[in-house]
N, C-alpha and C positions, 0 to 999 in steps of 0.2 A: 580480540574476537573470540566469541567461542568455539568450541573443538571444531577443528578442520581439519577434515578426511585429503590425503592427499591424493592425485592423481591415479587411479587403475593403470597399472602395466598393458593391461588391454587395448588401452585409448591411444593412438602415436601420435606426438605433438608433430602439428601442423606446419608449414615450411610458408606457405598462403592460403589466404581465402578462398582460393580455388582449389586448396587442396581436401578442403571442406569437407564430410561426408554428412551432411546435414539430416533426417527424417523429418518430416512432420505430420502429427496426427493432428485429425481432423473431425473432433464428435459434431453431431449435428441431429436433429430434430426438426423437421417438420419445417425446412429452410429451401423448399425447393426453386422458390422466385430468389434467392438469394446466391445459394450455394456456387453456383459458377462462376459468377463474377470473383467469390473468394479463391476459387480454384484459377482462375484466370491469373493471381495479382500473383498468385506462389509459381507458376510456370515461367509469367513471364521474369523472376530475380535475378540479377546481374550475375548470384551465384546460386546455382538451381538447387533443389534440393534432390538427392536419390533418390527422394519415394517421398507420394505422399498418402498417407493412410486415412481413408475417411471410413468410420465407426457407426453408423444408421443406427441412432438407437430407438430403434423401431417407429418411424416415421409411418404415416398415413398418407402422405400427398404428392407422393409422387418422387421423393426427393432421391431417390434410389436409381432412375429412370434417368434423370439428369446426369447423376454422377457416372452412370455406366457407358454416355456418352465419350467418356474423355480415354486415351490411350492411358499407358505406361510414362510414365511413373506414377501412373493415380492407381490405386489399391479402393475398390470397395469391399465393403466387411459388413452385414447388416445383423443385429441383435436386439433379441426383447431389452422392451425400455426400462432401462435401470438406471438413467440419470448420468449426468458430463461425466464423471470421476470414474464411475463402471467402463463406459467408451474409452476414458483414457486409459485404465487399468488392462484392456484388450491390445489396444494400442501399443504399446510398452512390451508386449509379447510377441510382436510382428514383427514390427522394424527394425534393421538390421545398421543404419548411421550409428554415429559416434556419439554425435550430439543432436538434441532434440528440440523442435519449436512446436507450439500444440497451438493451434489456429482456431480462432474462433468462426463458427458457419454462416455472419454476419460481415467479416470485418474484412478489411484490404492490408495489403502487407505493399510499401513505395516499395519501388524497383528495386532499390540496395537494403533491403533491412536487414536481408541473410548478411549479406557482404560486412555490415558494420557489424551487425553482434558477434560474428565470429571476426572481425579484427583483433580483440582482445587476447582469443586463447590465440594465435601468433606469438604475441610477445608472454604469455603467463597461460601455460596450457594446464597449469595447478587450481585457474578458477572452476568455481564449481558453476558458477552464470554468467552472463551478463544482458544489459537490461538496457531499453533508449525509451524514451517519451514517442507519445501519442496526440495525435492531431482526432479532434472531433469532427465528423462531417454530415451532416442531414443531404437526402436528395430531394431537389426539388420538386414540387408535382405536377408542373406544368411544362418545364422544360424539361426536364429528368437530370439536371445537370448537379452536380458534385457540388456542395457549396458549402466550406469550411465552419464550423463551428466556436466559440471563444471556445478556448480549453485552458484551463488552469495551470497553471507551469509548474515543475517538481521544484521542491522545497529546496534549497540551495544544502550545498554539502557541506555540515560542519564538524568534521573530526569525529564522530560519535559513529559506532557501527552501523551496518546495513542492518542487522537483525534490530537494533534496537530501535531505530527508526520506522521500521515495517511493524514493530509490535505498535510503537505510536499511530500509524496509520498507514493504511494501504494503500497508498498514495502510485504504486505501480499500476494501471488498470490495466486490466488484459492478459492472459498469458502471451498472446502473439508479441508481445513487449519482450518478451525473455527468453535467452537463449540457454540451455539447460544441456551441462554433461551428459549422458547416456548413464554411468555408471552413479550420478548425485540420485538420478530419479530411482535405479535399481537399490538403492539407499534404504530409501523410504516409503519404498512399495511391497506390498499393493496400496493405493492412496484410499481414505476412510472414503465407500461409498455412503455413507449413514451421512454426511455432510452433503447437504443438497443445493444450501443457499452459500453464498460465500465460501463456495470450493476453492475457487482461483486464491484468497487469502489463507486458505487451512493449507494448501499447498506452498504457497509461497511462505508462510511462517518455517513450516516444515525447510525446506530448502536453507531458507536465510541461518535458522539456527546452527546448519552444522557447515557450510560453506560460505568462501568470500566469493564478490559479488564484484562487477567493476560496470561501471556507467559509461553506455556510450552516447556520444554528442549529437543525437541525431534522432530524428524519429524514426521508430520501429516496425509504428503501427496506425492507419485511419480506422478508427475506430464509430461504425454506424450505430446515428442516433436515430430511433424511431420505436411505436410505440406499439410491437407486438408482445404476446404473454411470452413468459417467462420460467425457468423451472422445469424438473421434466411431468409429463403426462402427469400425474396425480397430485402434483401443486401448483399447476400452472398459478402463474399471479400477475398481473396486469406490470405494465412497466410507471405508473404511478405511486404503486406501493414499494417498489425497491430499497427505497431510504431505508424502508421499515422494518422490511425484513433484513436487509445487510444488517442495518445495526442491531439488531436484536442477536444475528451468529455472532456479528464481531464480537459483543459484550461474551458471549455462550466460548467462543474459540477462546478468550485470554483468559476468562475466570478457570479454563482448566489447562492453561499452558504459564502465566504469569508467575502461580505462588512454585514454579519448578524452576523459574531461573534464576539461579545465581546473584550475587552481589557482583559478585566478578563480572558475568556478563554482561550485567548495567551499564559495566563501566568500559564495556569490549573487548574483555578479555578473557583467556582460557577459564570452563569453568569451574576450573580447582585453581582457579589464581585470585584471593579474595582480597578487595582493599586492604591499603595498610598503615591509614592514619584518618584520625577521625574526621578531615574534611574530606575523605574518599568514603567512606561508610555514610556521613551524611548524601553525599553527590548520588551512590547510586541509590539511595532511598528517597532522595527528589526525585531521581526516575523512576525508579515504581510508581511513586505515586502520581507522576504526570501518566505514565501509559494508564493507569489505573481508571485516573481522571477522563481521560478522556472516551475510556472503554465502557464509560457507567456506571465502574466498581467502584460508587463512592464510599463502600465501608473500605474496602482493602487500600484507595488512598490515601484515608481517614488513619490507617494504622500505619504504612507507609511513613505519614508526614511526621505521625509521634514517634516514630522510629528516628527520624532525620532529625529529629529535635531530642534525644536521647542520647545521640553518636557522640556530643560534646564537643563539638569542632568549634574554636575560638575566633578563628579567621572570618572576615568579609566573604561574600560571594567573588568567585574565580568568573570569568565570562564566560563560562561554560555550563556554569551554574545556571547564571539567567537564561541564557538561551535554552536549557530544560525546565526551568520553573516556567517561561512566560509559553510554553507550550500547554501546560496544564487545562487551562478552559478555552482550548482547539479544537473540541472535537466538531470533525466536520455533518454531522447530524445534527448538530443545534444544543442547545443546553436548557430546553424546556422543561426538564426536571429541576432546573434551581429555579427558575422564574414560579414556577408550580407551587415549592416546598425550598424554600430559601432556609429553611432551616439546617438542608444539608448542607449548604454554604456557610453557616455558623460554625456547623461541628469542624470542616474539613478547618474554617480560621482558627479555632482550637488548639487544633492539634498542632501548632504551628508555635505555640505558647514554649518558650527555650531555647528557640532558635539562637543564638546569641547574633545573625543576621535576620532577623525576625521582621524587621522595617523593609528592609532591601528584598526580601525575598517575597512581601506581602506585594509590593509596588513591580517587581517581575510578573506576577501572578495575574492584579489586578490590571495591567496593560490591556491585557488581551480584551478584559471585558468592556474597557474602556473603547478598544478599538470595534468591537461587535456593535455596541451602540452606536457609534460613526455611521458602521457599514448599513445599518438596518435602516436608519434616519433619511440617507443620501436614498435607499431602495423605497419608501415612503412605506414601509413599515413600521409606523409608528406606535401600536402597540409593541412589539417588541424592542423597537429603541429604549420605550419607557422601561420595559422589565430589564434589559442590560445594564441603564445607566443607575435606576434602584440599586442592582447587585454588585455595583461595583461601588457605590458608597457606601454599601450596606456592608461589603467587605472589605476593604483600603481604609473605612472610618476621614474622619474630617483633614486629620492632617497627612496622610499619606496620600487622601486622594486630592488634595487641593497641589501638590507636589507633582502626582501625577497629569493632572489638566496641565500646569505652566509647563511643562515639561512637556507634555501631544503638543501643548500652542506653539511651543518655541520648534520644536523640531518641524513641524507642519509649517512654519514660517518660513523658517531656512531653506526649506524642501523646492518655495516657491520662489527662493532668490536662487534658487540652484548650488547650495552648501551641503555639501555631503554631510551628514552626523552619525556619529554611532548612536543602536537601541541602547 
């Protein structure tokens, strides 16, 4: 992992959950049909929180009036609008817990999510977070009743660090997901208010890089879908354009956090501890270049992959390898820039030239694109199946990619007799 700060002599490790001193901030914006039900879910927690601070960053609608409703432990605070991260940044000067959850003015916290996120610092009061999965929920409009949403499940845990995983994708959604030291957030604060879109991941990058992290087994957070604007007051933006603008900071957030981290920390480790054989300098230069890839930096993966093909490593792929290579053309915003300009798809198979696993590492790679075509085909998006399955034989070429098809057939075969297979 990279540099972890240890524990504040300030902070007393906990004996139980209910020895807890939890805070939670609470920014909010023009949420006043909403806001109570969220103050509602944090009251009623199996383990309460001391205070919970709500931030008005200068609301119009009333939402001030709601909150002022509620006793003790509810804290209001009301300020000109300067955006989530300014509210939290007030926030963080108030509160007086140990440990922190920042709640979103939309969202519901189940009964125990305090109680699990702080199970962890129990047994390891050195973490600096801990983090559980979220359930989607829409409400109905005719009954008003609560009605779960598909949600995506987190990515299975493979050995590779928490930071380097979040640099791959923000796959946490939510801060109410997360339970955060007092002294991690006094760390790295005050938090960039200039970050307006993609706070919650410029935060959480921030966090991951200098703290361990520990997953808890449980949901943390119901997380409400619906289609109000977005942003504070001078960029509101509809919730249909989201995708676009997330990914547009996430590419903006790595291209000035990526070329600063380490080889070492590619690879999880401290960041004065640098590989130390050329299949470790190749391994963490496939990872730059997947985070890279997937960020839209296709020049910096582009150098990246002729880095990894430079390091000299004689050896096969380790299964650690593929499982970072076949993440390369994941990113969850779509890969409509190679279907556009498939030319960047040429240059990144270029630099790929030296590999001395150069076969194996193309057929990691090309999986994924292979599996996007599937996915698009079965959704009856079939202009995009076409551009997938163009780019994945435009990049695998005739004999890797015919390797790869018998290879989806046979496992998708197995899958259906009920035969476990490794990717």
């Amino acid at each position: 992992m990279s540099m972890i700060l240890t524990q504040s002599p300030a902070i007393a490790p906990i004996q139980s959950t209910h020895d807890a001193r939890v805070s939670v901030i609470l920014p909010t914006f023009n949420r006043a049909h909403l806001i109570a039900e969220s103050i509602d879910s944090l009251l009623a927690q199996s383990v309460p929180p001391i205070e919970i601070v709500v931030i008005d960053d200068g609301s119009t609608d009333g939402t001030g009036d709601v909150v002022k409703r509620f006793d003790a432990p509810v804290t209001y605070i009301r300020k000109e609008n300067g955006g989530k991260l300014s509210g939290i940044n007030l926030g963080l000067k108030q509160i007086t817990g140990d440990h922190v959850l920042i709640m979103d003015d939309d969202d519901l916290l189940p009964v125990d999510a305090i109680e699990n996120l702080m199970a962890p610092f129990v047994r390891n009061p050195e973490l600096g977070l801990t983090y559980g999965s979220l359930q989607k929920f829409q409400v109905n409009p005719e009954t008003g009743a609560h009605e779960d949403v598909y949600t995506s499940p987190y990515p299975d845990e493979d050995g590779r660090s928490f930071f380097v995983r979040v640099m791959e994708d923000c796959y946490i959604t939510g801060q109410p997901c997360i339970m955060v030291r007092r002294d991690c957030y006094d760390a790295i604060s005050p938090l960039r208010t200039e970050i307006t879109i993609s706070e919650d991941y410029d935060v959480l990058l921030s966090l991951a890089h200098l703290y361990q992290a520990e997953r808890v087994p449980a949901v943390t957070l119901l997380q409400r879908q619906h289609d109000g604007d977005r942003g504070p007051a001078e960029i509101r933006y509809a919730a249909e354009m989201r995708f676009t603008k997330w990914c547009e900071m996430d590419t903006v957030l790595l291209t000035d956090l990526l070329p600063k981290v380490t080889l070492g920390e590619l690879l999880g480790r401290a960041a004065d501890e640098p590989p130390q054989t050329p299949e470790e300098f190749q391994r963490a230069y496939f990872q730059r270049a997947t985070i890279a890839a997937r960020k839209k930096l296709w020049d910096m993966a582009i150098i990246a992959m002729r880095d990894a093909a430079a390091a000299g490593a004689k050896s096969g792929l380790e299964p650690i390898d593929r499982v970072i290579l076949s993440k390369a053309m994941g990113c969850r915003y779509g890969l409509d820039e190679l279907i556009e300009d498939p030319t960047i798809l040429d240059d990144f198979r270029r630099a790929m030239r030296g590999l001395s696993c150069e076969n194996e590492a193309v057929r990691a790679i090309a999986g994924t694109l292979l599996y996007a075509a599937r996915v698009r085909l079965v959704e009856k998006d079939y202009a995009n199946a076409r551009g997938f399955w163009r780019l994945y034989w435009r990049f695998a070429g005739v004999g890797n990619g015919m390797r790869g098809v018998i290879g989806y057939i046979g496992r998708s075969a197995m899958k259906l007799v009920g035969v476990t297979v490794p990717v």
